[in-house]
Structures are given as structure tokens and as C-alpha cells.
Backbone as ProteinMPNN parsed JSONL, in Angstrom:
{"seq_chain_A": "XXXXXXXXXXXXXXXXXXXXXXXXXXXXXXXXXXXXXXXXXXXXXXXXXXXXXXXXXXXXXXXXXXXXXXXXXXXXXXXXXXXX", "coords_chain_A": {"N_chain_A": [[-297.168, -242.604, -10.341], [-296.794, -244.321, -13.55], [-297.937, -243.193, -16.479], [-299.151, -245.271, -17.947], [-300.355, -247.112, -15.901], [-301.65, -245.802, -14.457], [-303.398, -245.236, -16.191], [-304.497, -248.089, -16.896], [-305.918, -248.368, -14.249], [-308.53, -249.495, -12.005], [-311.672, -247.569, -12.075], [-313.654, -246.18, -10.037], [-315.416, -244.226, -9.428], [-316.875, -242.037, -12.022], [-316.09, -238.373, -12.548], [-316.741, -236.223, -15.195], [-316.291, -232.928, -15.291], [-315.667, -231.143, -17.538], [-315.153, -228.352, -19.589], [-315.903, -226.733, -17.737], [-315.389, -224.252, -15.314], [-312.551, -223.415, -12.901], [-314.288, -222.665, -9.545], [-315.533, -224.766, -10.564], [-314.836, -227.954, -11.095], [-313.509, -228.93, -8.524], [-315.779, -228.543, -6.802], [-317.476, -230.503, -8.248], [-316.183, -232.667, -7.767], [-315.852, -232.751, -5.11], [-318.951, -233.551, -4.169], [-319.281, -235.615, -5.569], [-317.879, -237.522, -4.235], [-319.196, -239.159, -2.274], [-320.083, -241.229, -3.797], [-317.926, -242.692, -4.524], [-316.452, -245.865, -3.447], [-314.817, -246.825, -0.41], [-311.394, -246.728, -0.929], [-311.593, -247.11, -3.495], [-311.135, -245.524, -6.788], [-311.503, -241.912, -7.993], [-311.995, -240.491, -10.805], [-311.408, -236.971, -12.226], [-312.432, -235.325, -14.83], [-311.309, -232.805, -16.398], [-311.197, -229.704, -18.011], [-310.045, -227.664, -17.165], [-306.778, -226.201, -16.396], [-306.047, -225.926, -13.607], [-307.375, -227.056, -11.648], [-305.671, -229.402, -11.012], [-304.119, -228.729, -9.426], [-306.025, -228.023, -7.541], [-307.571, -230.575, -6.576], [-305.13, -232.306, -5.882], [-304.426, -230.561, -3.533], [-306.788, -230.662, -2.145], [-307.26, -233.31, -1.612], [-305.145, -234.13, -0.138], [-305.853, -232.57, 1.927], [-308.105, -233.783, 2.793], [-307.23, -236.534, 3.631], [-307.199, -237.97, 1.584], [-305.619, -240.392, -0.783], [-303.196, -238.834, -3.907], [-303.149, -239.749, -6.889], [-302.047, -238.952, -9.594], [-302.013, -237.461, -12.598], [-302.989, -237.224, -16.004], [-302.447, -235.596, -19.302], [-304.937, -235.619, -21.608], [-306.238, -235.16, -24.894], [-307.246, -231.922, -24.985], [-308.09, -231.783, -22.35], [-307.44, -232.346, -18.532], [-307.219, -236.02, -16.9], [-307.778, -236.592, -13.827], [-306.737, -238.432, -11.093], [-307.165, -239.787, -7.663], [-307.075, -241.774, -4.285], [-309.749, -242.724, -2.397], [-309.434, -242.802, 0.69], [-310.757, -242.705, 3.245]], "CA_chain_A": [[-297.574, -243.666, -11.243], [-297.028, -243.829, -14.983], [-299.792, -242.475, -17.559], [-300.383, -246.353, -18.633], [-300.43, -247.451, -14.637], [-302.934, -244.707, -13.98], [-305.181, -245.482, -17.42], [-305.55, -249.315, -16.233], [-306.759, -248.433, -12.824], [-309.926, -249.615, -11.945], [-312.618, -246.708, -11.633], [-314.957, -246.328, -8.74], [-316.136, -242.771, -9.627], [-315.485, -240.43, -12.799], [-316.403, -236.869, -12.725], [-316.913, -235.135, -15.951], [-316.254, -231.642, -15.392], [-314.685, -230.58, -18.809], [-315.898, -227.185, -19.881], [-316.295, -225.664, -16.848], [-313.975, -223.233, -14.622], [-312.607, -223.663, -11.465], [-313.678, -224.216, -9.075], [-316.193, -226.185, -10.72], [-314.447, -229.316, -11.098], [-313.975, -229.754, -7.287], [-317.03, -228.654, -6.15], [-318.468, -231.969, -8.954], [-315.57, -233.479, -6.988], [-316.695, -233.168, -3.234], [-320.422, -233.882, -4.083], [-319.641, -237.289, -6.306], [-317.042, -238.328, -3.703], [-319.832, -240.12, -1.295], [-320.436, -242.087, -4.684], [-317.046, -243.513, -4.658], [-316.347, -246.571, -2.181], [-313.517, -246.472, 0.994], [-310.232, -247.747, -1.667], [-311.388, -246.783, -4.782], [-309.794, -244.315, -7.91], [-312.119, -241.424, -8.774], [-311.436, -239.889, -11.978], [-312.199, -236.15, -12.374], [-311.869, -235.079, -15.784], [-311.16, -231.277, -16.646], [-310.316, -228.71, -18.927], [-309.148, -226.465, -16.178], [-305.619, -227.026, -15.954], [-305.774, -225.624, -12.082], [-307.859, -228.184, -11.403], [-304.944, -230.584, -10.603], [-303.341, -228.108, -7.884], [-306.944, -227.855, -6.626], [-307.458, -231.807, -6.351], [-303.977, -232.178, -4.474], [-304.919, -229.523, -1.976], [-308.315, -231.418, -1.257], [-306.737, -234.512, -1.315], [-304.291, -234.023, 0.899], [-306.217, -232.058, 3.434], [-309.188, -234.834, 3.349], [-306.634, -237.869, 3.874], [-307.214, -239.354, 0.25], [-304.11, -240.443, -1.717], [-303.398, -238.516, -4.639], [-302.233, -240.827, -7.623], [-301.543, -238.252, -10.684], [-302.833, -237.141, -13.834], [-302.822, -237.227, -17.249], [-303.295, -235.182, -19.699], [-305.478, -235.988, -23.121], [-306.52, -233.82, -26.262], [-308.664, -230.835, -24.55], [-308.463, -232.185, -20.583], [-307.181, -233.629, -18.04], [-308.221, -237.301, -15.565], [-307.023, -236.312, -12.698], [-306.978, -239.86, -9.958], [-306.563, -240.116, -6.452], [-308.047, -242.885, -3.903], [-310.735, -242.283, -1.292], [-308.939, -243.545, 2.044], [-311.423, -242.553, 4.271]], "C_chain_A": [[-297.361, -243.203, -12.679], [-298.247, -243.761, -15.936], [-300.199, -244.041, -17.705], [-300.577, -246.975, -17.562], [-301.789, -247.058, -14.221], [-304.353, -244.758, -15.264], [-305.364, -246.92, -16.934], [-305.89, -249.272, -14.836], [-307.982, -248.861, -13.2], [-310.485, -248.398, -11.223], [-313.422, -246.84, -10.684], [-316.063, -245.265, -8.913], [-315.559, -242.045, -10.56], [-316.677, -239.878, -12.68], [-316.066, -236.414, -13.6], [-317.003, -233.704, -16.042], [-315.497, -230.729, -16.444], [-315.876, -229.764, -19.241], [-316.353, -226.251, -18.463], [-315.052, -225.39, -15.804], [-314.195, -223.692, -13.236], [-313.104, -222.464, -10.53], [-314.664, -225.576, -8.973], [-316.094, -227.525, -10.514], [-314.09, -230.005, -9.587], [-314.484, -229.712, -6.763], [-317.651, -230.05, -6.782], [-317.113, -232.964, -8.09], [-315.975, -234.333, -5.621], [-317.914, -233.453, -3.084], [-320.186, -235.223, -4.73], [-318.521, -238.479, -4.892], [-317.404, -239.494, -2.731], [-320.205, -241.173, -2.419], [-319.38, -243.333, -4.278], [-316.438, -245.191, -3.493], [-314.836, -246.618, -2.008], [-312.462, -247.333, -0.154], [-310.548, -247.71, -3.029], [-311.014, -245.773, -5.017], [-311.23, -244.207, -8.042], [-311.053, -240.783, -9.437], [-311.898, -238.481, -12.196], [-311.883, -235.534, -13.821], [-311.873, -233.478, -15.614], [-310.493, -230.851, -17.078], [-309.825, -227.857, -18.25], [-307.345, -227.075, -16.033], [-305.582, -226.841, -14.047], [-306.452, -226.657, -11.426], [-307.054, -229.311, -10.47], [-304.432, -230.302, -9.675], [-304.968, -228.52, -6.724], [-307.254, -229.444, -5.727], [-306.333, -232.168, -5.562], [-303.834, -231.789, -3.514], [-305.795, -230.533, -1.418], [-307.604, -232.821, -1.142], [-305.965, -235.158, -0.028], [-304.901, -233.86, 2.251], [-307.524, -233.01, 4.459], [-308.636, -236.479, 3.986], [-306.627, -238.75, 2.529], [-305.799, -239.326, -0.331], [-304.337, -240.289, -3.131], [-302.381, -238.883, -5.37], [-301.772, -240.066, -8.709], [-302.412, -237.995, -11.48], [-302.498, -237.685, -15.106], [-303.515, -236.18, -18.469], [-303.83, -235.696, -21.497], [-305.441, -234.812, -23.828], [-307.439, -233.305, -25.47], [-308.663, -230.588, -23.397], [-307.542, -232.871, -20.181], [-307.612, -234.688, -17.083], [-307.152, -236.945, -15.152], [-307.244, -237.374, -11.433], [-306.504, -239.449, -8.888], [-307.815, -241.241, -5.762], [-308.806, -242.617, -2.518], [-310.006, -243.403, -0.45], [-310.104, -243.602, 3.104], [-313.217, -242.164, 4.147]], "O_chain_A": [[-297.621, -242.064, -13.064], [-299.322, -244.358, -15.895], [-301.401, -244.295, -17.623], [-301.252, -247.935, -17.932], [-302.729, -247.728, -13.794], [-305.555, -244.49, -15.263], [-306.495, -247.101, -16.483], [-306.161, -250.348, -14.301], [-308.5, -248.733, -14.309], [-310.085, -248.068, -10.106], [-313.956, -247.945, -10.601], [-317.256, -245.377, -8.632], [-314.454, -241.506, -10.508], [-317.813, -240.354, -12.673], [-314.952, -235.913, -13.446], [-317.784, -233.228, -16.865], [-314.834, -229.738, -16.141], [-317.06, -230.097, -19.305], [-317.061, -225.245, -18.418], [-314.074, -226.1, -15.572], [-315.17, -224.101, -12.606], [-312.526, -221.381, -10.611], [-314.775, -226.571, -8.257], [-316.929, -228.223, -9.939], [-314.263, -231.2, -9.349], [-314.4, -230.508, -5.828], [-318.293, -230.76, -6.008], [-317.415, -234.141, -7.895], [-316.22, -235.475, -5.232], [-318.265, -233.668, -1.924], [-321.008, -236.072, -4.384], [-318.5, -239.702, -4.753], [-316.67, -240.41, -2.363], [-320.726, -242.17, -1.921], [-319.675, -244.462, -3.887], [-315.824, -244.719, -2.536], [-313.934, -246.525, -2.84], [-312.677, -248.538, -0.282], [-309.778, -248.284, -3.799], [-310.59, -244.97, -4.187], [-312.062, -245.108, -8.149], [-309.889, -240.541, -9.12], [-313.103, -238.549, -12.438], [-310.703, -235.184, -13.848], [-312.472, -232.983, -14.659], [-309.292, -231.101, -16.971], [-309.004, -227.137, -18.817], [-306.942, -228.167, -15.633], [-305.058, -227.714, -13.355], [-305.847, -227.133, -10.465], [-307.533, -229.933, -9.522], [-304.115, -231.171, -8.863], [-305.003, -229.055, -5.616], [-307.188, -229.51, -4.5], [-306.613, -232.373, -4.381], [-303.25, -232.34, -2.581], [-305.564, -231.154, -0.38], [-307.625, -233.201, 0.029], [-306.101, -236.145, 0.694], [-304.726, -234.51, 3.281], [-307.836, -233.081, 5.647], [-309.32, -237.317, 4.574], [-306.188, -239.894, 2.408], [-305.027, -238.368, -0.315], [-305.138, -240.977, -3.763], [-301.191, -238.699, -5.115], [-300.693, -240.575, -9.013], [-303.593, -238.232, -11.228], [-301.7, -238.619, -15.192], [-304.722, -235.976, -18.594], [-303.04, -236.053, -22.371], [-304.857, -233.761, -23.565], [-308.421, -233.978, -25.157], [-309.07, -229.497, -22.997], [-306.878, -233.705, -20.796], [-308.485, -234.287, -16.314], [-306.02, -236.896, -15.632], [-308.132, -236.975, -10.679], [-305.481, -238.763, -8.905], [-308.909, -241.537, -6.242], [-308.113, -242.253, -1.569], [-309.959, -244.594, -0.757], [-310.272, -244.633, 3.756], [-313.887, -242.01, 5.169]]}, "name": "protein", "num_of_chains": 1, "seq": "XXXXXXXXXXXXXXXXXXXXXXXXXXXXXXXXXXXXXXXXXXXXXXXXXXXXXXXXXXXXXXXXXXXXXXXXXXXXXXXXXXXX"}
């Protein structure tokens, strides 16, 4: 998807994890993910850049589809969509 594809998604779940090391950001991942409902985009933000390998791994291995990133000044939203 392109960066302005992936900024008008509709949100279901963001995760704020900017400022903290991995593998913070997908541990606040796998605990907010029962937030999100079956077909929605969470958003995880983070200053980790590894972050985005880590999110693709879990993504993958949980069945969710992983839509891309972006990055801003400082961080990046990292999207994919809870399938299951």
C-alpha cells in the first residue's frame, strides 16, 4: 500500500510504543491486539526501527495481514489487519 493509502485507513487499535526498545513495541502489540476487532488496522507506533521486522514476523506467524509502514519525524506506524 502507499504511505497516503495506509494514513486513510480506518483504525481499530493504535499502540503507542515510541520511546521504548524492542521488544517493547510487540509485547504493547500482543496485549492490545484482543482490543482490536476480527478485520480491523492496528497501528503500532515506534521509535525502534526493528520493530517493523518484528511486526512482520508476528504477523505472519499469527495469520494477520501485514499492510506496511510509514515512517514520520522520530517513529514509525507500523499497520497490519487482525484476520483471525
Amino acid at each position: 500500500m502507499t504511505t497516503e493509502e495506509l494514513q486513510a485507513l480506518e483504525i481499530g487499535k493504535v499502540v503507542d510504543a515510541r520511546g521504548t526498545a524492542c521488544p517493547g513495541p510487540l509485547l504493547d502489540a500482543k496485549r492490545a491486539i484482543g482490543e482490536c476487532p476480527v478485520g480491523g488496522v492496528m497501528e503500532v507506533q515506534s521509535s525502534d526501527d526493528g520493530t517493523i521486522i518484528d511486526i512482520q514476523r508476528w504477523s505472519r506467524k499469527m495469520g494477520h495481514e501485514y499492510l506496511g509502514d510509514v515512517e514520520n519525524d522520530g517513529f514509525w506506524s507500523i499497520y497490519f489487519r487482525k484476520v483471525k
